[in-house]
C-alpha atoms as a printed R data frame, in Angstrom:
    type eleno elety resid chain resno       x       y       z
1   ATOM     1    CA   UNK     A     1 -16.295  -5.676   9.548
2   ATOM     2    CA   UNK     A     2 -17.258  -2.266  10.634
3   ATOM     3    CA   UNK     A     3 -18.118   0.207   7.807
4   ATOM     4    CA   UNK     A     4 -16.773   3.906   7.413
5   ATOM     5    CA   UNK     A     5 -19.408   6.156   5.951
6   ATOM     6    CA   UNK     A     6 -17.200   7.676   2.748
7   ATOM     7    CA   UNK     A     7 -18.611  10.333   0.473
8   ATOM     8    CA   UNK     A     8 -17.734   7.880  -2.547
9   ATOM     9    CA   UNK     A     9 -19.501   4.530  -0.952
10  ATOM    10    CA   UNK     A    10 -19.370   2.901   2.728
11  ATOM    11    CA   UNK     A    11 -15.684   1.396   3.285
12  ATOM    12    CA   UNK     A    12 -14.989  -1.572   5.343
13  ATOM    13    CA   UNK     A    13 -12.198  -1.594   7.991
14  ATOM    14    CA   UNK     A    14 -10.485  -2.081  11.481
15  ATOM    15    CA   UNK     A    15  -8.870  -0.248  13.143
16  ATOM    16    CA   UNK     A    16  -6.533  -2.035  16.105
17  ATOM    17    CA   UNK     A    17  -6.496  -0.385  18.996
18  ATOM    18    CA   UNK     A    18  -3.114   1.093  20.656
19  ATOM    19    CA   UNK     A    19  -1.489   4.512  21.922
20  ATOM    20    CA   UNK     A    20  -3.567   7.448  20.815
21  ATOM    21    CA   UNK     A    21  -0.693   9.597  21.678
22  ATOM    22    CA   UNK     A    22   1.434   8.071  18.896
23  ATOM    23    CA   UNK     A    23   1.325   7.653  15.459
24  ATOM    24    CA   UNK     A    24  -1.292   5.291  13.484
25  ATOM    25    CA   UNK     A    25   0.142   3.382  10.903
26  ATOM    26    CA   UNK     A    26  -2.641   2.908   7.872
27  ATOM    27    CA   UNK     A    27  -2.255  -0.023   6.029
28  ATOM    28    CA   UNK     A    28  -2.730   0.463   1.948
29  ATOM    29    CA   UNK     A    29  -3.616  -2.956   0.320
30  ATOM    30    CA   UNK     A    30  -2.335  -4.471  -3.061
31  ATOM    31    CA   UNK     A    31  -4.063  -4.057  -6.346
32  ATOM    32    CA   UNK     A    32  -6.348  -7.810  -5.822
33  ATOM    33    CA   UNK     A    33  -5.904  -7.157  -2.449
34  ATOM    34    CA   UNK     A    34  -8.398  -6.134   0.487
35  ATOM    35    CA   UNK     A    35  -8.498  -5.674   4.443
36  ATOM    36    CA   UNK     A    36  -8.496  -8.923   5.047
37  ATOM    37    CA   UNK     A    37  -5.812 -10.164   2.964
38  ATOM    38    CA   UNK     A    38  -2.834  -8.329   4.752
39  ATOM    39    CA   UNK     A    39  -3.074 -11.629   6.978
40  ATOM    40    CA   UNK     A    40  -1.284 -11.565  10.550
41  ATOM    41    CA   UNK     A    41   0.989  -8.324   9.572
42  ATOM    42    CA   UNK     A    42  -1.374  -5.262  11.196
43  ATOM    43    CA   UNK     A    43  -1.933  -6.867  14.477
44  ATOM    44    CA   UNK     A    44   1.625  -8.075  14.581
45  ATOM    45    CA   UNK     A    45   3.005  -4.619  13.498
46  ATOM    46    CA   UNK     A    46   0.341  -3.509  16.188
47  ATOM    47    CA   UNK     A    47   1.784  -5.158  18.765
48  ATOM    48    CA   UNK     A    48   5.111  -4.590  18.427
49  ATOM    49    CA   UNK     A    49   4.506  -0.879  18.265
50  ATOM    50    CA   UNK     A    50   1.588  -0.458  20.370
51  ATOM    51    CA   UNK     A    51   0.110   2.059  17.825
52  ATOM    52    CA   UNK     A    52  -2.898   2.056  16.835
53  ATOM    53    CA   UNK     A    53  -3.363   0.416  13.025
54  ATOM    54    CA   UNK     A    54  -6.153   0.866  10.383
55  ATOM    55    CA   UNK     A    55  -6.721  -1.297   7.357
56  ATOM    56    CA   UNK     A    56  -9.721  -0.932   5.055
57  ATOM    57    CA   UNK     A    57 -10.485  -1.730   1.478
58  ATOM    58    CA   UNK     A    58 -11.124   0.575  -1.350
59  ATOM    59    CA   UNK     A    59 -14.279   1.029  -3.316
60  ATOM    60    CA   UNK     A    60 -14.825  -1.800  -5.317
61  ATOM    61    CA   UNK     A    61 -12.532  -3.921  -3.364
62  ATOM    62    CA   UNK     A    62 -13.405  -6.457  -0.361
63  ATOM    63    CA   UNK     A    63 -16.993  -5.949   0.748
64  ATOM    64    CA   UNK     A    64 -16.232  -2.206   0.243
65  ATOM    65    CA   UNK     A    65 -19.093  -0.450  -1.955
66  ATOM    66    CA   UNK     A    66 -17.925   1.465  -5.252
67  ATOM    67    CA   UNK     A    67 -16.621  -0.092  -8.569
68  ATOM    68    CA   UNK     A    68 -12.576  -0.788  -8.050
69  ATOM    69    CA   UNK     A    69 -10.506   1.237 -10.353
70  ATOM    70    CA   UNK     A    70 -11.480   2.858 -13.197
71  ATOM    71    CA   UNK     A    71  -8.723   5.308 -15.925
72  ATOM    72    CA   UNK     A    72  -5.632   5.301 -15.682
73  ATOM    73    CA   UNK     A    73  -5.607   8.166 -12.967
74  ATOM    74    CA   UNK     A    74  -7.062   5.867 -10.145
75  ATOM    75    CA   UNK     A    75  -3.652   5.659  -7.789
76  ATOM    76    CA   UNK     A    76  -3.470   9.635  -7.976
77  ATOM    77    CA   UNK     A    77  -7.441   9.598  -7.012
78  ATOM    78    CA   UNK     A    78  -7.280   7.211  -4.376
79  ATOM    79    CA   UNK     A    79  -4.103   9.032  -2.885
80  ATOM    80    CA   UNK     A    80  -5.209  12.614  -3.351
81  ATOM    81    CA   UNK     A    81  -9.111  12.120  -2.602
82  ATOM    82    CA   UNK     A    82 -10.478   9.170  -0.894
83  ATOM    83    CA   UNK     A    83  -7.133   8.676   1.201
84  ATOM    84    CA   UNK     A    84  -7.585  12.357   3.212
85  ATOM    85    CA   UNK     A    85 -11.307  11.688   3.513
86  ATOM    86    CA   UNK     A    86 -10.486   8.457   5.180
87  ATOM    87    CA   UNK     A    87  -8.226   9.796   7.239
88  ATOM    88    CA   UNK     A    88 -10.105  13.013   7.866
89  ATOM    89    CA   UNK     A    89 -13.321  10.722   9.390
90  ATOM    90    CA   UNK     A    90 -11.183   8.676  11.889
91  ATOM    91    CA   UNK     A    91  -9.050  12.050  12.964
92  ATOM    92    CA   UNK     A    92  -5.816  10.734  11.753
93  ATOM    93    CA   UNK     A    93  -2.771  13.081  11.551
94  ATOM    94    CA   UNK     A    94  -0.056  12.970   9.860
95  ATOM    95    CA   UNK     A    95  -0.279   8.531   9.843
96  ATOM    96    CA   UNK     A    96   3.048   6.063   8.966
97  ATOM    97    CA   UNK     A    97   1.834   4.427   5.556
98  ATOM    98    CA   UNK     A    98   2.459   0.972   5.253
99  ATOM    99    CA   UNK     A    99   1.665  -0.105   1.354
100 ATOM   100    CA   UNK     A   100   2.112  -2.817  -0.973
101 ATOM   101    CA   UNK     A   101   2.070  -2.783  -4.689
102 ATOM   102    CA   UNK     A   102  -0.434  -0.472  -5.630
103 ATOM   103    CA   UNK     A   103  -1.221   0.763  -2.219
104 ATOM   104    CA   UNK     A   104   2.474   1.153  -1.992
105 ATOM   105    CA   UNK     A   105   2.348   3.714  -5.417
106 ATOM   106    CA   UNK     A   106  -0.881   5.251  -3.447
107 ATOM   107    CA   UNK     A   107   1.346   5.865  -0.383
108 ATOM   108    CA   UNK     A   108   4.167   7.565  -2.145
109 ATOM   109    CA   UNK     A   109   1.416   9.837  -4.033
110 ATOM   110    CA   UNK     A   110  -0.407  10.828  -0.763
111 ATOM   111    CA   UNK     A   111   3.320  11.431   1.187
112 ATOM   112    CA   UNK     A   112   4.062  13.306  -1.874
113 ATOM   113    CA   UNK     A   113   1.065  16.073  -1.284
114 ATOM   114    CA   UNK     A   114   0.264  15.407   2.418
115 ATOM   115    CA   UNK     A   115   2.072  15.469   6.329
116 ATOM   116    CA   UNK     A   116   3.030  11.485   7.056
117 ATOM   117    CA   UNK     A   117   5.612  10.465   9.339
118 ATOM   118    CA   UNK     A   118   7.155   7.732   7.605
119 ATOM   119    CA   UNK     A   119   6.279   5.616   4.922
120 ATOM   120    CA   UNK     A   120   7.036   1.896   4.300
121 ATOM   121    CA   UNK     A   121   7.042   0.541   0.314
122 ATOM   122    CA   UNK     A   122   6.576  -3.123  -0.054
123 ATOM   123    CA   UNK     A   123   7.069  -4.134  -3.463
124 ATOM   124    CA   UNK     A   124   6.062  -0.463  -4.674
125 ATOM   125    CA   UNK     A   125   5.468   0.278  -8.907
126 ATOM   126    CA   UNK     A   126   7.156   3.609  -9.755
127 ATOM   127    CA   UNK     A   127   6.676   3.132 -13.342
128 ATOM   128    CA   UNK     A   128   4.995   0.812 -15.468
129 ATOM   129    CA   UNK     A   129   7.654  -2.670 -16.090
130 ATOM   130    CA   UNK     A   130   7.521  -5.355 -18.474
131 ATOM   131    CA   UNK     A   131   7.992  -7.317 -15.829
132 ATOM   132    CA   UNK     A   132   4.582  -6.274 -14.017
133 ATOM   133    CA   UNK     A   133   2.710  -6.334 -17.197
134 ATOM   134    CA   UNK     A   134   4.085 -10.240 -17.962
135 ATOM   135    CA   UNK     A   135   3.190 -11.114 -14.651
136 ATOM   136    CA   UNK     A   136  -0.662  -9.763 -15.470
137 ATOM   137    CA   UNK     A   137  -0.674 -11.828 -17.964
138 ATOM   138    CA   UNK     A   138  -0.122 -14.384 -16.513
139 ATOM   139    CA   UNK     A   139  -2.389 -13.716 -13.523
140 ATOM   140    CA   UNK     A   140  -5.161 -13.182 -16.237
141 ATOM   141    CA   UNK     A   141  -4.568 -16.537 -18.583
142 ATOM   142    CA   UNK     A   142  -5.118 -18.518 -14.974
143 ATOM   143    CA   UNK     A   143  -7.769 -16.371 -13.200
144 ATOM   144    CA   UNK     A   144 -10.353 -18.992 -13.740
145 ATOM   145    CA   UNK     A   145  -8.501 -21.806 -11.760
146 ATOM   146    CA   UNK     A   146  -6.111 -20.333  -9.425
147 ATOM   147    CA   UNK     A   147  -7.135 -16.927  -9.339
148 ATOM   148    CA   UNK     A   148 -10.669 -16.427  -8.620
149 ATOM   149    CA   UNK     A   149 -11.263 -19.101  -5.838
150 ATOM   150    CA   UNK     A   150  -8.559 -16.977  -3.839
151 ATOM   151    CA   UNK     A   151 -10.487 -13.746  -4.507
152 ATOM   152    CA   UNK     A   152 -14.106 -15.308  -4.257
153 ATOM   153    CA   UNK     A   153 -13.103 -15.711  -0.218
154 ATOM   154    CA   UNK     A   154 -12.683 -11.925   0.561
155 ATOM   155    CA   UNK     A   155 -14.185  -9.785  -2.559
156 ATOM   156    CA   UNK     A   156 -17.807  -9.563  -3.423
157 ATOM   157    CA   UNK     A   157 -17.282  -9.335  -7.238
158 ATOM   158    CA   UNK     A   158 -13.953 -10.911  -7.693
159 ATOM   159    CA   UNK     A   159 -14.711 -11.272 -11.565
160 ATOM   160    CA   UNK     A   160 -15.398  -7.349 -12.296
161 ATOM   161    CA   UNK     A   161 -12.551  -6.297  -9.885
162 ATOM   162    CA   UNK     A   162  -9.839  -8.296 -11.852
163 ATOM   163    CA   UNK     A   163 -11.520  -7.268 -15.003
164 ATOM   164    CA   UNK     A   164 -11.111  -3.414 -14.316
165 ATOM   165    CA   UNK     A   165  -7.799  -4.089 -12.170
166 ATOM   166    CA   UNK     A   166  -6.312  -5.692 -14.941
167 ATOM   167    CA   UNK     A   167  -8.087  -3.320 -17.964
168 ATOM   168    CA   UNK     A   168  -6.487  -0.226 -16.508
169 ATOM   169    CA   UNK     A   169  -2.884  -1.954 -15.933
170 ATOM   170    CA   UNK     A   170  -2.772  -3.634 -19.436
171 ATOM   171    CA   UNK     A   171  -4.567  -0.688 -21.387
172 ATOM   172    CA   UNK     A   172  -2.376   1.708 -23.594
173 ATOM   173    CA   UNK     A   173  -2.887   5.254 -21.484
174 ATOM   174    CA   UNK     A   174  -1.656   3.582 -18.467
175 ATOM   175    CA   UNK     A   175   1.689   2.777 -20.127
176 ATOM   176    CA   UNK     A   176   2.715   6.929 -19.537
177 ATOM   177    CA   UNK     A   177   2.093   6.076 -15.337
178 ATOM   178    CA   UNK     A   178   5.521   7.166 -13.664
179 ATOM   179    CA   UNK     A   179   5.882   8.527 -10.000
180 ATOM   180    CA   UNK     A   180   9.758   9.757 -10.483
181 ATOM   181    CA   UNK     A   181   8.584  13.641 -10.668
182 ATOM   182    CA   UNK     A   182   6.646  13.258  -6.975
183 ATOM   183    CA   UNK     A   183   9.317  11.837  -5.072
184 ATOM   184    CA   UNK     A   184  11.344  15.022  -4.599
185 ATOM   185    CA   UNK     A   185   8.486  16.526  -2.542
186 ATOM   186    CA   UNK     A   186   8.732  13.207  -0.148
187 ATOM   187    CA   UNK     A   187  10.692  14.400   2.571
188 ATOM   188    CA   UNK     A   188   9.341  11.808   5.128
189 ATOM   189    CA   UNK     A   189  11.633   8.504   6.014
190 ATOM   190    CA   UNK     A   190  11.010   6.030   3.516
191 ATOM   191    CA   UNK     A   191  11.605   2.121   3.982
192 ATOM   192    CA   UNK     A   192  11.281   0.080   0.554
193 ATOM   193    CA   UNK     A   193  11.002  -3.181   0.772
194 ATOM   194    CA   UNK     A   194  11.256  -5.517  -2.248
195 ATOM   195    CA   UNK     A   195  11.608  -9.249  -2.980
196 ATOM   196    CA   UNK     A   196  14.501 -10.315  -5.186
197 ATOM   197    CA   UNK     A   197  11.957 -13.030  -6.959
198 ATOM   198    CA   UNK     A   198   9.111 -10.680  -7.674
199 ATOM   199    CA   UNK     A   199   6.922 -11.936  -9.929
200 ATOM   200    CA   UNK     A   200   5.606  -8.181 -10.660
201 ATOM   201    CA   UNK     A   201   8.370  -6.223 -10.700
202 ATOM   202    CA   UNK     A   202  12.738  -5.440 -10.400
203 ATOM   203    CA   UNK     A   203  15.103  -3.862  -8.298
204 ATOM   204    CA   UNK     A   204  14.084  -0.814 -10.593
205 ATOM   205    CA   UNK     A   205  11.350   1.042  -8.349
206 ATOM   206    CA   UNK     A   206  13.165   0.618  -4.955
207 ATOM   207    CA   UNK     A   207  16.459   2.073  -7.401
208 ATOM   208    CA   UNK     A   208  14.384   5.113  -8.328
209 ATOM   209    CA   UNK     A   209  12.488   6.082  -4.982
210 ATOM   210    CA   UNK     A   210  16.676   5.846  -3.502
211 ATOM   211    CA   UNK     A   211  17.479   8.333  -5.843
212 ATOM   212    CA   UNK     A   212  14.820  10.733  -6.091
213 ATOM   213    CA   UNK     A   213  13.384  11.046  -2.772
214 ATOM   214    CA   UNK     A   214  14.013  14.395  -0.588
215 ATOM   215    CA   UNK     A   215  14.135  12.229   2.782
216 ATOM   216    CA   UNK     A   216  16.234   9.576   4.069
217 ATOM   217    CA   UNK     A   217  15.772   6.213   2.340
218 ATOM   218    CA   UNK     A   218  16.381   2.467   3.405
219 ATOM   219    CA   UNK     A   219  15.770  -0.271   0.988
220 ATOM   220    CA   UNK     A   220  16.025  -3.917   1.890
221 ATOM   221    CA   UNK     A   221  16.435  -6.520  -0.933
222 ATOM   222    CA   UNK     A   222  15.076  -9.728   0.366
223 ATOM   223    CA   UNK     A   223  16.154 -12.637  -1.245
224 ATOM   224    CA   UNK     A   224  13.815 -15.724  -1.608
225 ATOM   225    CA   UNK     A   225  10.751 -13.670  -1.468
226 ATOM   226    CA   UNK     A   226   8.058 -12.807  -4.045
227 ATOM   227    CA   UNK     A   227   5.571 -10.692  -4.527
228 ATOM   228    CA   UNK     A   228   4.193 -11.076  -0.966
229 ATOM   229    CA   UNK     A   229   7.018 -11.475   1.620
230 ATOM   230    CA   UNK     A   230   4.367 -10.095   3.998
231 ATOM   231    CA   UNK     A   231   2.663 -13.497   3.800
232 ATOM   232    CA   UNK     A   232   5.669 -15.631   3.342
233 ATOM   233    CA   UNK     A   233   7.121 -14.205   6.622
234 ATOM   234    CA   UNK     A   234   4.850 -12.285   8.362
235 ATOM   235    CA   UNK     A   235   6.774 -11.934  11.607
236 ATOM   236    CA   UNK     A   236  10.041 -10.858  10.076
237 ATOM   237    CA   UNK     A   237   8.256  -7.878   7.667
238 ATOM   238    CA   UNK     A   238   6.555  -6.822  10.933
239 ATOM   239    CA   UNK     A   239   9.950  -6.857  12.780
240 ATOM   240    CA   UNK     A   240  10.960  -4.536   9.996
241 ATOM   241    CA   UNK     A   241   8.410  -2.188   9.991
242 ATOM   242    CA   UNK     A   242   8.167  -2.262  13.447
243 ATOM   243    CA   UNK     A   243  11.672  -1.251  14.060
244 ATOM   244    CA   UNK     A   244  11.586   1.353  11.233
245 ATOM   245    CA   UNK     A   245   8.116   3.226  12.496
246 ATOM   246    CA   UNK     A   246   9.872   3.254  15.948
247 ATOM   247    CA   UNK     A   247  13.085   4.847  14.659
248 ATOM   248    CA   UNK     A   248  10.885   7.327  12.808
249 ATOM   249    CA   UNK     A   249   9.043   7.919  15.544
250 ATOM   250    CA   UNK     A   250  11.698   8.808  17.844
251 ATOM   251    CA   UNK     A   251  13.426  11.072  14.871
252 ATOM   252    CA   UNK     A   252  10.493  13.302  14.821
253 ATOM   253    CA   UNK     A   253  10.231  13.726  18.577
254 ATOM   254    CA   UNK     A   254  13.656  15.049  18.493
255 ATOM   255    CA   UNK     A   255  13.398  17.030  15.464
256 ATOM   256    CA   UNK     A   256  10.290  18.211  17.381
257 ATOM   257    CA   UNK     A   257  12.012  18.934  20.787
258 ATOM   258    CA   UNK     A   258  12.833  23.080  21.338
């Protein structure tokens, strides 16, 4: 992959090609996750749209430089500071976020301080569960067997990434982590997305973002999906987001229009 000169470390990425004239949709990866690991979903969403899509992975993640997350302020840091600078270096305005699970929480922090058009939520963490601290656990007691092979193929320290992933999630400061007092400053469209079988998380986040949020939100509950419903159905998430950047799209335009 190409690499994106960052004033924290060099970042890896694509970024699809499509309209210039319309929006780019940036794609925000889970907290094990990486560019690579989003599967078929950008160039799907890509097509479908014809707008131009970036992924990359964080610092730390992927074969991105940096050390993965570190205190129990990382989502704020990644959404205040390295997000802009990203975005700043490839002259993106006022992008459509598309995250999941952590990049999700990153998403609603950034469209909380900064210009987006819309943002979609996939399996977002508003505040910290039982549920997602269960399923850690669990990811952690079988890391060795199930876990790491998975990561081995697309991170170049799978071991210290899930150590610090996992050490900031589980650790006793990170407990206090709640997004409820950002989401009245969202005023962009919001699409949540959550599976009713999440291993990491409840109804409870998509609940909270419907109630707080300033702009308009859709949730859709999908039932028979995970954690990942982007990988268990690839074409119908990218029929959703598709459909919802469009609409978004074409709601701005009119808002815009004199």
């Amino acid at each position: 992959m190409p690499t994106l000169a960052h004033s924290r470390g060099d970042l890896e990425y694509v970024l699809h090609h499509g309209d210039p004239s319309l929006p780019t949709i940036v794609f925000l990866h889970e907290g094990l996750g990486s560019a690579g690991q989003w599967g078929r979903l950008p160039s799907l969403v890509g097509r479908a749209t014809g707008m131009r899509v970036l992924v990359y992975s964080r610092h730390g993640y992927g074969g991105s430089a940096g050390d993965g997350p570190t205190g129990a302020d990382y989502l704020h840091r990644e959404a205040l500071d390295v997000l802009p600078e990203v975005l700043a270096c490839l002259d993106i305005d006022a992008p459509i976020l598309v995250g999941h699970s952590d990049g999700a929480s990153i998403a609603a922090i950034h469209a909380s301080a900064h210009r987006v058009r819309a943002a979609v939520l996939i399996a977002p963490h508003v505040v910290v569960e039982g549920a997602t601290l269960s399923g850690i656990r669990d990811t952690a007691a079988h890391f060795a067997d199930r876990v790491r092979p998975k990561l081995a193929v697309f991170h170049d320290q799978p071991d210290a990434l899930f150590d610090r992933w996992s050490g900031v999630w589980l650790s006793d400061e990170f407990a206090a982590f709640d997004l409820t007092g950002l989401l009245p400053d969202i005023e962009a469209p919001l699409l949540v997305v959550q599976g009713v079988n999440d291993e990491y998380g409840t109804q409870v986040h998509a609940d909270i973002v419907a109630e707080h949020a300033s702009g308009p939100v859709r949730t859709r509950l999908l039932d028979g999906h995970g954690h990942h419903p982007h990988l268990h159905d690839p074409e119908a998430i990218a029929a959703l987001i598709a459909d919802f950047a469009s609409l978004s799209t074409s709601s701005t335009k009119e808002d815009e229009t004199p």
